[in-house]
BAGU-875721 format. One line per 5 residues: their letters; for each residue x, y, z of N, C-alpha, C, O. Coordinates in Angstrom, 1 decimal. Example, Ala and Ser with C-alpha at 12.3 -4.5 7.8 and 13.67 -1.06 7.14 Angstrom:
% residues 2
AS = 13.2:-5.7:7.8:12.3:-4.5:7.8:13.2:-3.3:7.8:14.2:-3.3:8.5; 12.8:-2.2:7.1:13.7:-1.1:7.1:12.9:0.0:7.9:13.4:1.1:8.0
***
This chain:
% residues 92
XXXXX = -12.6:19.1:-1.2:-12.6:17.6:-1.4:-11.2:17.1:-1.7:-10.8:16.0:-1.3; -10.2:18.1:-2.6:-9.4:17.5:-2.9:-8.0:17.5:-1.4:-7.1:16.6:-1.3; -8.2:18.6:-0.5:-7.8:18.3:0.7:-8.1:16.7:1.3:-7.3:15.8:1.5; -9.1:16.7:1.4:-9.8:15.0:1.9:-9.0:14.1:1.5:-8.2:13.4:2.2; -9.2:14.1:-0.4:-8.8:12.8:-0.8:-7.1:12.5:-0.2:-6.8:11.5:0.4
XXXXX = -6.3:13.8:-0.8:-4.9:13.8:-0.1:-4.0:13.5:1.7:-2.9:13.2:2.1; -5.3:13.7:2.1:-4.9:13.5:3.7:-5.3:12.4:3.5:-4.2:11.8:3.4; -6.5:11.4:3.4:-6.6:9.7:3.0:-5.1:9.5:2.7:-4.3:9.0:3.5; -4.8:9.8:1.7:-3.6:9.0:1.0:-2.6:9.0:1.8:-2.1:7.9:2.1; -2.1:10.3:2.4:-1.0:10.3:3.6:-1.5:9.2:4.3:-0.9:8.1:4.0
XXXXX = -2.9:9.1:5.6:-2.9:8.3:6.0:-2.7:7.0:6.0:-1.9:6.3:6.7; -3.4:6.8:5.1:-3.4:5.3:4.7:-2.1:4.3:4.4:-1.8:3.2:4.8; -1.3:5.6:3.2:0.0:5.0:3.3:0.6:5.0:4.8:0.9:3.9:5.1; 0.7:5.7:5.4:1.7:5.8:6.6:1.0:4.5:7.4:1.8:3.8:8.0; -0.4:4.3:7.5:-0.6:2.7:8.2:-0.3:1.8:7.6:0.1:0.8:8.2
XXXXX = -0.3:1.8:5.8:0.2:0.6:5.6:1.7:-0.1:5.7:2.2:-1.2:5.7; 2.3:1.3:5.9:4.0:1.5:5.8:3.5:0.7:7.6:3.1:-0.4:7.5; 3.6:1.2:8.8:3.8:0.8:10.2:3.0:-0.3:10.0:3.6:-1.1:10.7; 1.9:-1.1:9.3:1.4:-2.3:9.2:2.6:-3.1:8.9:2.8:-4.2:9.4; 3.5:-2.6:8.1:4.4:-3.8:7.3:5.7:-4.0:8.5:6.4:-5.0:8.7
XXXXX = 5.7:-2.8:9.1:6.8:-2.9:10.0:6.6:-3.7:11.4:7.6:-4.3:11.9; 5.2:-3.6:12.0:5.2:-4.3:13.0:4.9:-6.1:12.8:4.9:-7.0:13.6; 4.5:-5.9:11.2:4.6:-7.3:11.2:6.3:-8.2:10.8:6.7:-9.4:10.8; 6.7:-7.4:10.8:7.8:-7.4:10.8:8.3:-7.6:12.1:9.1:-8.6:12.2; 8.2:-7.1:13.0:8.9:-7.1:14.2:8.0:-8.5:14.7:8.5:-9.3:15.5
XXXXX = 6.6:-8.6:14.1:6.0:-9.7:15.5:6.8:-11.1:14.3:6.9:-12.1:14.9; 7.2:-11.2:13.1:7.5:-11.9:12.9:9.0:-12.7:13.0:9.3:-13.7:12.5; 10.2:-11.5:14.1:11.0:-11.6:14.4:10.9:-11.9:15.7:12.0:-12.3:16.2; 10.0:-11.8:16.4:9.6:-12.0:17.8:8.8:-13.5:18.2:8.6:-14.1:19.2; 8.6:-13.9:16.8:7.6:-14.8:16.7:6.0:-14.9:17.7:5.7:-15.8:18.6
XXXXX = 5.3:-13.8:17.3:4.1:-13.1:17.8:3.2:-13.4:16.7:3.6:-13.8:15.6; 1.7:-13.1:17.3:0.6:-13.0:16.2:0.7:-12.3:15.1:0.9:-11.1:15.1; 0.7:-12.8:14.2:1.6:-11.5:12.4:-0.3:-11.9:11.9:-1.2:-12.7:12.0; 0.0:-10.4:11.3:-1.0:-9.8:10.7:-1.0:-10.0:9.4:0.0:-9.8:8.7; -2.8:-10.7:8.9:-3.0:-11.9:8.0:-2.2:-11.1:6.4:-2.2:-9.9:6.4
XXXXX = -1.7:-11.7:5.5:-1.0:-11.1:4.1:-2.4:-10.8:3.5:-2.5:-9.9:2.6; -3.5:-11.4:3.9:-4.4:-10.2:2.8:-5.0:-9.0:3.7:-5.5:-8.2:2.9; -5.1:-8.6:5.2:-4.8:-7.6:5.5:-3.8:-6.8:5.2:-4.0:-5.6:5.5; -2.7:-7.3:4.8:-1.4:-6.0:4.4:-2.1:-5.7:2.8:-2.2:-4.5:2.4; -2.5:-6.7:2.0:-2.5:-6.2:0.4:-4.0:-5.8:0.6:-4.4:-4.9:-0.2
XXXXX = -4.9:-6.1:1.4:-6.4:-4.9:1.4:-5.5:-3.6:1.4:-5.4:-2.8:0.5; -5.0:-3.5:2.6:-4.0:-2.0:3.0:-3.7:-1.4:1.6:-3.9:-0.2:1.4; -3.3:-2.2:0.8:-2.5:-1.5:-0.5:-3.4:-2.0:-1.2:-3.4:-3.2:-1.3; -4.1:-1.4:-1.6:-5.4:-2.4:-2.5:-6.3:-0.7:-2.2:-6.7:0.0:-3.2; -6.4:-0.4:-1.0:-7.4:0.8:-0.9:-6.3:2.1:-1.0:-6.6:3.2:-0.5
XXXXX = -5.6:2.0:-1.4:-4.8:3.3:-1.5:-3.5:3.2:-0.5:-3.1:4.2:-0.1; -2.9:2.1:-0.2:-1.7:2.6:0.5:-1.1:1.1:-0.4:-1.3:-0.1:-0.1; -0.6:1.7:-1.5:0.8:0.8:-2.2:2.0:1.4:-2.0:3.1:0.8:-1.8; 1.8:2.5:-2.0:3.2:3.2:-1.9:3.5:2.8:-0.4:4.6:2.3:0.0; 2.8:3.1:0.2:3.3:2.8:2.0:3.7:1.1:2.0:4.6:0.6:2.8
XXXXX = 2.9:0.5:1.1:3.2:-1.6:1.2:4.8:-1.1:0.6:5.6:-1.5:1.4; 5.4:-0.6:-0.4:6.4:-0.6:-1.5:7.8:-0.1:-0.2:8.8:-0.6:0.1; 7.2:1.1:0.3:8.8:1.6:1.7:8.4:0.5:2.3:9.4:-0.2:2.4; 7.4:0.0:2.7:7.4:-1.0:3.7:8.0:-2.5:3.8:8.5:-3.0:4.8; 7.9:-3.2:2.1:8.7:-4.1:1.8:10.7:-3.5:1.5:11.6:-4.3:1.8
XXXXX = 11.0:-2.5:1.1:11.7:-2.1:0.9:12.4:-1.6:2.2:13.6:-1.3:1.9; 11.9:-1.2:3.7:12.7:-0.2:4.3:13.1:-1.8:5.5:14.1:-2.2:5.9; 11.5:-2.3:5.7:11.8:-3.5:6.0:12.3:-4.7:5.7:12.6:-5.5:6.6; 12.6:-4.9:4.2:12.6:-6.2:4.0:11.9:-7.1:4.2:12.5:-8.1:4.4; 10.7:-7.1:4.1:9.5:-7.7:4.3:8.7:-8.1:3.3:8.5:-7.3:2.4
XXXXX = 8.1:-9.3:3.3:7.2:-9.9:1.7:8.1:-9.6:0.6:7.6:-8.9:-0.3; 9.2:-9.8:0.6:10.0:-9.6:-0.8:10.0:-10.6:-1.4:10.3:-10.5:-2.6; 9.8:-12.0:-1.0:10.1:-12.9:-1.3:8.4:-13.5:-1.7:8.4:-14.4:-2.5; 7.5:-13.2:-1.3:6.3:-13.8:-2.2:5.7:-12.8:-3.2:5.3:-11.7:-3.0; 5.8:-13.5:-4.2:5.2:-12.9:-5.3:4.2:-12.7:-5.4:3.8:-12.4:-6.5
XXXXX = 3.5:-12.8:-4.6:1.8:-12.0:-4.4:1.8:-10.5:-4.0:0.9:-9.7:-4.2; 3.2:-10.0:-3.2:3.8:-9.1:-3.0:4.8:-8.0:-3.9:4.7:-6.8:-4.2; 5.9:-9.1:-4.1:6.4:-8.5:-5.0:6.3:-7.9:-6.2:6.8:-6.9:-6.7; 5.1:-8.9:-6.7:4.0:-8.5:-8.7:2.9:-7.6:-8.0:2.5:-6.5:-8.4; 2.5:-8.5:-6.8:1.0:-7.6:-6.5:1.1:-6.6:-6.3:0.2:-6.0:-6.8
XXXXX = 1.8:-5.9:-5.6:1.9:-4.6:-4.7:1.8:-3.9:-5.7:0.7:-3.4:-5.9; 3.0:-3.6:-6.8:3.8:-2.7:-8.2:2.6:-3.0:-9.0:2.6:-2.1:-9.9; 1.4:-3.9:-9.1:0.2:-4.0:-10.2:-0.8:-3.0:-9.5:-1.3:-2.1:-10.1; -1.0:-3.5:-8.1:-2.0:-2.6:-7.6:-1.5:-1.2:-7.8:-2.3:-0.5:-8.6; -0.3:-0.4:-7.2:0.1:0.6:-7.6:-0.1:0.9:-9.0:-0.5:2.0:-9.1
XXXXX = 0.0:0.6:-9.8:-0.1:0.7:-11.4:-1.9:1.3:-11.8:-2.3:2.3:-12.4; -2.6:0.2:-11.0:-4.2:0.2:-11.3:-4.3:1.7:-10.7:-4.5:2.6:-11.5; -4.1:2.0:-9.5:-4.4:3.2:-9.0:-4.0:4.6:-9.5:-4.7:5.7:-9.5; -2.9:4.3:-10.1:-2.3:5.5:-10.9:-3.0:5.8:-12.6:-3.0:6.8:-13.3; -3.4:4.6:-12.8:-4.5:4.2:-14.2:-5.8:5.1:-13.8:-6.4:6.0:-14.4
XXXXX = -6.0:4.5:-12.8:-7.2:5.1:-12.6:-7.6:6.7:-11.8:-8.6:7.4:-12.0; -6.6:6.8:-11.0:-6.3:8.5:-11.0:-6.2:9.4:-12.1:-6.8:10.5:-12.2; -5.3:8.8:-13.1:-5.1:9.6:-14.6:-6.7:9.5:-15.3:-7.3:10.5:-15.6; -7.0:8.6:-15.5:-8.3:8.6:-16.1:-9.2:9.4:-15.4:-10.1:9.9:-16.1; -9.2:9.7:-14.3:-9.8:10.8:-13.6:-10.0:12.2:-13.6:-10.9:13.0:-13.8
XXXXX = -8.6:12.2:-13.3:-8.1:13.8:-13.6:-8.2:14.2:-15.1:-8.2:15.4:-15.3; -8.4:13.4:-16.2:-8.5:13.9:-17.6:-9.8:14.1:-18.0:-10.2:15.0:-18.6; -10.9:12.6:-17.3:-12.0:13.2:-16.9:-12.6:14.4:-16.6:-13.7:14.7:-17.1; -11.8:15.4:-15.3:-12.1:16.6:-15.1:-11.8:17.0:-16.2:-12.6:17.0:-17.2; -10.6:17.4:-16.2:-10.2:18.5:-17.3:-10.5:18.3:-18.9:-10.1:18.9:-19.9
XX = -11.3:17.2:-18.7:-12.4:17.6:-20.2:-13.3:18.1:-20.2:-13.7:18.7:-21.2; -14.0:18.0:-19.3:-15.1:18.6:-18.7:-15.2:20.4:-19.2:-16.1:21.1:-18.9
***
């Protein structure tokens, strides 16, 4: 199981990271850009860290703060709630 959960996580980050980049590019191209609560669902289900290189490698959503607070809060909740997890087990 714990294989599973970790390959999710690669995945997901790595789409949300290429999610942030091609909106990036269609936004430089001036193309159909992919909606901002499809990028923060992205990071909302497990890819913050991929939204965080993504605003960072791109330069992308740095400038709205539904991004900039949102992203670093949702990462926070995830990591809250992983720890509470894993201590879960290991009381068990």
């Amino acid at each position: 199981m714990e294989k599973i959960i970790i390959g999710y996580i690669i995945i997901i980050n790595l789409a949300t990271l290429l999610m942030f980049g091609l909106d990036k590019w269609k936004a430089k191209h001036n193309k159909w850009r992919i909606p901002e609560a499809t990028l923060l669902i992205l990071s909302a289900v497990g890819g913050s860290i991929g939204a965080l290189c993504g605003m960072k490698l791109f330069h992308h959503k740095t400038k709205h703060k539904k991004f900039y607070i949102g992203v670093p809060v949702i990462l926070l909740l995830q990591i809250a709630v992983i720890t509470y997890y894993l201590l879960q087990i290991h009381a068990l």
